[in-house]
C-alpha positions as CSV (number, residue, x, y, z in Angstrom):
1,X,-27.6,46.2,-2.6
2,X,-25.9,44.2,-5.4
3,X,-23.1,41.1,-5.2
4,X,-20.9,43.5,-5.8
5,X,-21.8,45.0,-2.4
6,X,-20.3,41.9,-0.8
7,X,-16.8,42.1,-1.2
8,X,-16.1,39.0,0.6
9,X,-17.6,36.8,-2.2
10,X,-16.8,36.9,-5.7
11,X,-19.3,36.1,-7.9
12,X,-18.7,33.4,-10.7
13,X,-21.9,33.5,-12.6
14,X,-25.9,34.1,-12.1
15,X,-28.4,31.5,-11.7
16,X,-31.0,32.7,-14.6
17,X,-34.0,31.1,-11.7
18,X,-34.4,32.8,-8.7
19,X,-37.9,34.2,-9.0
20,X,-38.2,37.0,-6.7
21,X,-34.6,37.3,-5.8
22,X,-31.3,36.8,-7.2
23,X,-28.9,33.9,-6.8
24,X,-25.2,34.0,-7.9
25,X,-23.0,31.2,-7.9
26,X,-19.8,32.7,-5.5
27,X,-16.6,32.0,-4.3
28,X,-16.0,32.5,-0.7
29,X,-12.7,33.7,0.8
30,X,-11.3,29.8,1.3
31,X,-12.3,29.3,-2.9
32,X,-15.0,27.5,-1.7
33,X,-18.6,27.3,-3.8
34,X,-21.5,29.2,-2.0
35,X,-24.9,30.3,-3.5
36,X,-25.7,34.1,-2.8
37,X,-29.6,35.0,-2.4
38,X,-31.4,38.2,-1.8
39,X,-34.6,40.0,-2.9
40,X,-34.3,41.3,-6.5
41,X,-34.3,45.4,-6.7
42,X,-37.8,45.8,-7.9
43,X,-39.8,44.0,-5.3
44,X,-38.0,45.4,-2.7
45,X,-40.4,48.0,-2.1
46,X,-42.8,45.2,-1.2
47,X,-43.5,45.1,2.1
48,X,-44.8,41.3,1.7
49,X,-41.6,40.2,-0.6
50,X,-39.8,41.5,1.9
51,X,-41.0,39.8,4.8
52,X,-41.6,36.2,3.6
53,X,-38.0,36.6,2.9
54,X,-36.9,36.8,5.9
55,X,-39.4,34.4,7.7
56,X,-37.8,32.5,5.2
57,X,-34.4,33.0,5.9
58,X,-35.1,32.7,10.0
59,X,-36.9,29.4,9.5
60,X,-34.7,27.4,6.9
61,X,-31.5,28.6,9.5
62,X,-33.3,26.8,11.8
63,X,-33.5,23.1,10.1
64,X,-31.3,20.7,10.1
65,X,-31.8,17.7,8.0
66,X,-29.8,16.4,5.1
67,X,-32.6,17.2,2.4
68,X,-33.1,20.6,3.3
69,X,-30.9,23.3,1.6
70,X,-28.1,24.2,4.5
71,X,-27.7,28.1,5.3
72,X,-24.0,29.3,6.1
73,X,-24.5,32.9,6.8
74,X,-26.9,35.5,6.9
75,X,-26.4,39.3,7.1
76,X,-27.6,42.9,5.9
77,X,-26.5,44.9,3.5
78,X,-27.3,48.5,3.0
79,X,-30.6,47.8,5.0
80,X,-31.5,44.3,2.8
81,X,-30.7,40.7,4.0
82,X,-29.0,38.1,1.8
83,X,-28.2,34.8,3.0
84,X,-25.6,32.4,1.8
85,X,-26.5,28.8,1.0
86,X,-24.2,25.5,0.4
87,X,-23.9,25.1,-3.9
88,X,-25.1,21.9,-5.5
89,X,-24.2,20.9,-8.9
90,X,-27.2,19.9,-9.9
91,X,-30.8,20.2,-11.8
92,X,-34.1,20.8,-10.0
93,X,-36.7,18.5,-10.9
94,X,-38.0,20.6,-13.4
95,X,-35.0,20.0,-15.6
96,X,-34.6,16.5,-14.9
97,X,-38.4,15.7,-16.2
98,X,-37.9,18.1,-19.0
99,X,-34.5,16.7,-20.1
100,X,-35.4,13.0,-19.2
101,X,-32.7,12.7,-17.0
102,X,-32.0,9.1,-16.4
103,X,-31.9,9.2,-12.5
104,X,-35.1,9.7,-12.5
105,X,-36.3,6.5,-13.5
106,X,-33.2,4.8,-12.4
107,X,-33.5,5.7,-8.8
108,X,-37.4,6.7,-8.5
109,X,-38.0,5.3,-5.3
110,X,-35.0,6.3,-3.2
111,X,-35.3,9.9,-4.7
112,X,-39.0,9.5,-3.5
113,X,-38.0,8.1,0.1
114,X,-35.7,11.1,0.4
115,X,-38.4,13.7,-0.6
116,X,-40.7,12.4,1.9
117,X,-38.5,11.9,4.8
118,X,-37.3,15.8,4.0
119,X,-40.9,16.6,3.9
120,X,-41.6,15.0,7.0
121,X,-38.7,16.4,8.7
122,X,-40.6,20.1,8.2
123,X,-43.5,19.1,9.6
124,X,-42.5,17.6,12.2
125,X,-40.2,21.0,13.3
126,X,-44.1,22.3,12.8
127,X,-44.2,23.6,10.2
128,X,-45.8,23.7,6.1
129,X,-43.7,24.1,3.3
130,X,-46.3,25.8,1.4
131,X,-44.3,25.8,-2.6
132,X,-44.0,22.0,-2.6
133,X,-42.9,21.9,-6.4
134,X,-40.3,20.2,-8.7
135,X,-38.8,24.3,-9.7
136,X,-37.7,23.7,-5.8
137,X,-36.4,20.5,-5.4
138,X,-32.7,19.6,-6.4
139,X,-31.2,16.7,-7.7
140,X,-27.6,16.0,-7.6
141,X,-25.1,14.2,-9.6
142,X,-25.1,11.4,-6.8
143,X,-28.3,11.1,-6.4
144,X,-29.2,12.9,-3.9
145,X,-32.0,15.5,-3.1
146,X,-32.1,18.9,-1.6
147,X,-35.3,20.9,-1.0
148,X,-35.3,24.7,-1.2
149,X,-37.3,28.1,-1.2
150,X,-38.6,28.4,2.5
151,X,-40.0,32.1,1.5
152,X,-44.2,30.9,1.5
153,X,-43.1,28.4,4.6
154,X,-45.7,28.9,7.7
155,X,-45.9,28.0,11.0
156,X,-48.3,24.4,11.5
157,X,-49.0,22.9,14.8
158,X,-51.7,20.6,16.0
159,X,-54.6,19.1,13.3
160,X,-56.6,22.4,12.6
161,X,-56.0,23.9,9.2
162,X,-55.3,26.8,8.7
163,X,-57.3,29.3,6.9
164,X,-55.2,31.5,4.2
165,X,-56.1,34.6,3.3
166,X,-54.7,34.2,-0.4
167,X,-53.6,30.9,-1.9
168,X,-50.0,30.7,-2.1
169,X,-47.6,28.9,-4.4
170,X,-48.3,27.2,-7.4
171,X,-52.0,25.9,-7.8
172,X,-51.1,23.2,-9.8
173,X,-49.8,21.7,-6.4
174,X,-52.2,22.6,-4.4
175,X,-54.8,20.1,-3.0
176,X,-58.3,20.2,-3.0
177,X,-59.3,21.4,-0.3
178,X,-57.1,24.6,-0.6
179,X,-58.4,25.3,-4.1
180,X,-61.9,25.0,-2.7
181,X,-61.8,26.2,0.7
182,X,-58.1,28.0,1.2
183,X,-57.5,25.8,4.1
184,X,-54.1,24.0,4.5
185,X,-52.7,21.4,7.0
186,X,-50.0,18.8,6.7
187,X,-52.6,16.5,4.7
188,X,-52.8,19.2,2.3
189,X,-48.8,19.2,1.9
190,X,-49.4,15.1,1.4
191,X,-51.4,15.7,-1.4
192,X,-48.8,18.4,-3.3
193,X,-46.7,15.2,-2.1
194,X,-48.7,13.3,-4.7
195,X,-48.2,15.4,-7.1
196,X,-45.0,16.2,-7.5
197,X,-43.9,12.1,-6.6
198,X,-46.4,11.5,-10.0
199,X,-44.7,13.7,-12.1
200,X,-41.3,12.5,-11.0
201,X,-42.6,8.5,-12.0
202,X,-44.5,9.3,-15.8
203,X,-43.1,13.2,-16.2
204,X,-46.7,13.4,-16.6
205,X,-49.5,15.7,-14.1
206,X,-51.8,13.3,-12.5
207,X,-55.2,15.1,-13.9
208,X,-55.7,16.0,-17.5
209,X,-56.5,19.7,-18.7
210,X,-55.6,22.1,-21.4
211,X,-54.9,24.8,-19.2
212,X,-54.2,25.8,-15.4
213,X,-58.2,26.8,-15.2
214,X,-58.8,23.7,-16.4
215,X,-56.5,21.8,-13.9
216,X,-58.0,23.5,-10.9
217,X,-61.5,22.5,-11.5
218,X,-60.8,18.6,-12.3
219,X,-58.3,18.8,-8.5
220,X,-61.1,20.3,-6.8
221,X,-64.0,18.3,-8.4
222,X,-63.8,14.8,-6.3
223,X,-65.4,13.2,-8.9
224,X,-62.3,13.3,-10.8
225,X,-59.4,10.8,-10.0
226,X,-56.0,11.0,-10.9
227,X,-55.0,9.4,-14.1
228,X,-53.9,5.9,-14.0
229,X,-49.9,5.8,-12.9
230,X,-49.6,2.4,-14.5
231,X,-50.7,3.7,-17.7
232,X,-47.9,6.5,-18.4
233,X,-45.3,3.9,-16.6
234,X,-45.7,0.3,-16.1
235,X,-43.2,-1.2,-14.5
236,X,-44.2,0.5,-11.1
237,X,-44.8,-2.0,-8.7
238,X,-48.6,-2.2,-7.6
239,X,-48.0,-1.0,-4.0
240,X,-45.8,1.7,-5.0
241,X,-48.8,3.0,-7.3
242,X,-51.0,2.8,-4.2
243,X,-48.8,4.5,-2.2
244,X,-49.6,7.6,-4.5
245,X,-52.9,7.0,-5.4
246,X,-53.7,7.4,-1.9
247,X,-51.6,10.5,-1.4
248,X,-53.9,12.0,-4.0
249,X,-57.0,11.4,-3.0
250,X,-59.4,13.6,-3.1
251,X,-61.5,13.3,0.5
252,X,-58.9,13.5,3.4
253,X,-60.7,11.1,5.1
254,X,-58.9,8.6,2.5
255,X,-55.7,10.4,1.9
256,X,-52.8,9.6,4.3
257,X,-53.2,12.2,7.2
258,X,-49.2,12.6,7.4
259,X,-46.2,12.1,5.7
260,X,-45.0,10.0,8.3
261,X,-47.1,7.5,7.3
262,X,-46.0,7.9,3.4
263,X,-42.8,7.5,4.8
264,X,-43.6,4.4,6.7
265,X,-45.4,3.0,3.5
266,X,-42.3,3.8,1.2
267,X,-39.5,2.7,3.8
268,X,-41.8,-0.5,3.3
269,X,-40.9,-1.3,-0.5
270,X,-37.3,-0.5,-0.1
């Protein structure tokens, strides 16, 4: 299949991100702005591509929270699924660090609030995210925050990890314990938490490497703490800088076990 195989939405333009699938911009039959998603044509002999996209699909229908992408339909064509999403003009994270958008710094602790209340939200339908990362978060105009890309998300209930197979995601956003022993539970998600609420304060990665290799070991070494926050940025506030710190930390035993808690912590210094 191709947009053009879905007469009922006329495509406007690509969106030049979409990984393993394709996303066009579309009008719907009222004029209205939708996003189109399906799996791109050469991975679609992938088994695995295949299904995470639908598991995907299946559980991000199922959510309903204001910081989690909203689906409007989902169908097949020619024997593939697509689903349509709502449009947001906006930037991921990504592009707001890399062009220094002002919001960022602006409004860094309600952007924050809503990350980990959207966060929380997942886990609490039980579930894990699983590609926690600033390539799929959204920022709007207004301020606001959308999380998408539900295609590595996996089924989490109850406190005992779960062992993966392969490491998913990006490993720059994995915590230790996954790196070291592939295990993964909603502490685990606190910790990518960290990381991606660090790089959103100093537009900086909280451990210092030349290279992804490099990276890995000094996240999975516990000897090695995260760079000072203060240092990149310094008018965080102290507890705010805690807040994080303890989201990144190494030993779970001193990381917060839930992002309820961050939640609680952050609705604290609003």
């Amino acid at each position: 299949m191709n947009i053009q195989d879905l007469p009922q939405y006329r495509p406007l333009h690509k969106i030049p991100k979409g990984g393993l699938t394709e996303l066009y911009v579309c009008t719907d039959k009222e004029g209205k702005r939708v996003v189109v998603r399906f799996v791109k044509e050469q991975f679609r002999k992938d088994k695995n591509i295949i299904k995470s996209f639908k598991k995907g699909v299946d559980y991000v229908s199922s959510f309903d929270h204001p910081g989690i992408i909203k689906v409007i339909e989902t169908g097949k064509c020619k024997g593939f699924q697509y689903m349509v999403i709502e449009y947001h003009k906006s930037e991921n994270l990504r592009e707001c660090i890399l062009h220094q958008n002002a919001i960022l710094k602006t409004n860094s602790l309600t952007l924050l609030r809503k990350l980990a209340a959207a966060l929380n939200y997942i886990h609490s339908q039980g579930y894990l995210h699983m590609d926690f990362k600033p390539e799929n978060i959204l920022i709007t105009e207004d301020s606001g925050l959308v999380l998408i890309d539900f295609d590595l998300c996996l089924p989490h209930k109850g406190s005992k990890p779960v062992k993966l197979k392969v490491l998913p995601g990006t490993p720059t956003y994995l915590a230790p314990e996954t790196l070291r022993y592939n295990e993964v539970d909603e502490s685990s998600e606190v910790f990518s938490f960290g990381v991606v609420a660090y790089e959103l304060l100093t537009h900086h990665k909280p451990f210092e490497a030349n290279s992804v290799t490099e990276y890995k070991r000094a996240v999975a070494d516990t000897r090695i703490k995260a760079y000072p926050l203060h240092e990149h940025r310094q008018d965080i506030s102290k507890k705010l800088e805690a807040v994080i710190e303890k989201c990144l930390a190494k030993k779970k035993g001193e990381r917060y076990p839930s992002m309820a808690l961050v939640l609680r912590d952050l609705d604290a210094l609003l």
